[in-house]
C-alpha positions as CSV (number, residue, x, y, z in Angstrom):
1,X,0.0,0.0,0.0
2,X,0.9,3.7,-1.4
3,X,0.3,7.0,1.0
4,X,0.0,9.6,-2.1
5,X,0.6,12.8,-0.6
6,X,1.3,16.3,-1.2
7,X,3.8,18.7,-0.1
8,X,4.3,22.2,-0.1
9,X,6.7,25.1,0.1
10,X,10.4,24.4,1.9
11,X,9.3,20.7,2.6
12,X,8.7,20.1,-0.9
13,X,12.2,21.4,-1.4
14,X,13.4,19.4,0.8
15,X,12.2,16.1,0.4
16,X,12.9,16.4,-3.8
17,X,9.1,17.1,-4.6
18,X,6.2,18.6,-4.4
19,X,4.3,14.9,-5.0
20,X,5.9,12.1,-2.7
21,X,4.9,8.2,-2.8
22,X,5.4,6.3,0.7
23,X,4.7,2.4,1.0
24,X,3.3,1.7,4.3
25,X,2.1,-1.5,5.7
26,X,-1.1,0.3,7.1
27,X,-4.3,1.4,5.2
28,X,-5.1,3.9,8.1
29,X,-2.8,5.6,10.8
30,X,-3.2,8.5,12.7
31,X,-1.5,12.0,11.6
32,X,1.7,11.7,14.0
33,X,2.1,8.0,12.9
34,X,1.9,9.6,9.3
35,X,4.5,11.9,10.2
36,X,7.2,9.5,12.0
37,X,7.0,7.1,8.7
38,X,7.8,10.3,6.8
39,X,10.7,11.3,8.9
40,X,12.0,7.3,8.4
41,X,12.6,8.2,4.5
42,X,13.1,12.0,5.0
43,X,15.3,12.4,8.1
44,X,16.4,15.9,6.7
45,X,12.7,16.9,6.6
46,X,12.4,15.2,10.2
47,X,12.5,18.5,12.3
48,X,9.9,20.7,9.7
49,X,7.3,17.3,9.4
50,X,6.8,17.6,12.9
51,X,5.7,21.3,13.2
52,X,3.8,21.4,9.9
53,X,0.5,20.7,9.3
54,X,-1.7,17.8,7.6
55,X,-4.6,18.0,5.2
56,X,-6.9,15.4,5.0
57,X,-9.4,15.9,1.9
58,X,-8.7,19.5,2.3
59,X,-9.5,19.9,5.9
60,X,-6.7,20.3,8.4
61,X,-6.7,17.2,10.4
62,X,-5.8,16.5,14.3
63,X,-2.8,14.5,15.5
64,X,-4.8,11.8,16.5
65,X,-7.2,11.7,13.1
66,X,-6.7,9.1,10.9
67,X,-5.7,9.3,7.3
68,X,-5.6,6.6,4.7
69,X,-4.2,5.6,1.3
70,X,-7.8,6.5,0.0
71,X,-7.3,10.0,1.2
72,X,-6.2,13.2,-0.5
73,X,-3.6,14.4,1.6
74,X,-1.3,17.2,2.0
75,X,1.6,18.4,4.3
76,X,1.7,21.7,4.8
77,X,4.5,23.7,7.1
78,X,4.1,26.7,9.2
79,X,4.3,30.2,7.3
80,X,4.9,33.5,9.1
81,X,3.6,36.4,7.6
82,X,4.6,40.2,8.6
């Protein structure tokens, strides 16, 4: 199984594209589980993944929500604006 997911602004930089594909052994997981199994292949991206935020079918979603390979889903990081 395939988590299809989207990323955005320095993170996308960071982990080599805006689009990244991540097998998991999990249909479902919760947003932090997402997370760690992202920082396992990105481990440059580790610090940013944990302060950013997840989409789940273009809602923000909770730490504890689930999200599965069926979702659309998005990581998004903090932006300051001035």
């Amino acid at each position: 199984m395939n988590y299809h997911i989207q990323v955005f602004a320095g993170l996308a930089e960071l982990m080599g594209s805006p689009m990244i594909t991540v097998p998991a052994d999990q249909e479902t997981m919760t947003v932090n589980a997402l997370k760690d199994l992202l920082s396992q292949y990105f481990p440059e991206a580790a610090a940013q993944l944990q302060g950013a935020f997840v989409a789940r079918n273009q809602a923000y979603a909770a730490p504890e929500d689930l999200v599965s390979i069926h979702d659309e889903i998005a990581i998004i990081p903090p932006v300051s604006g001035g």
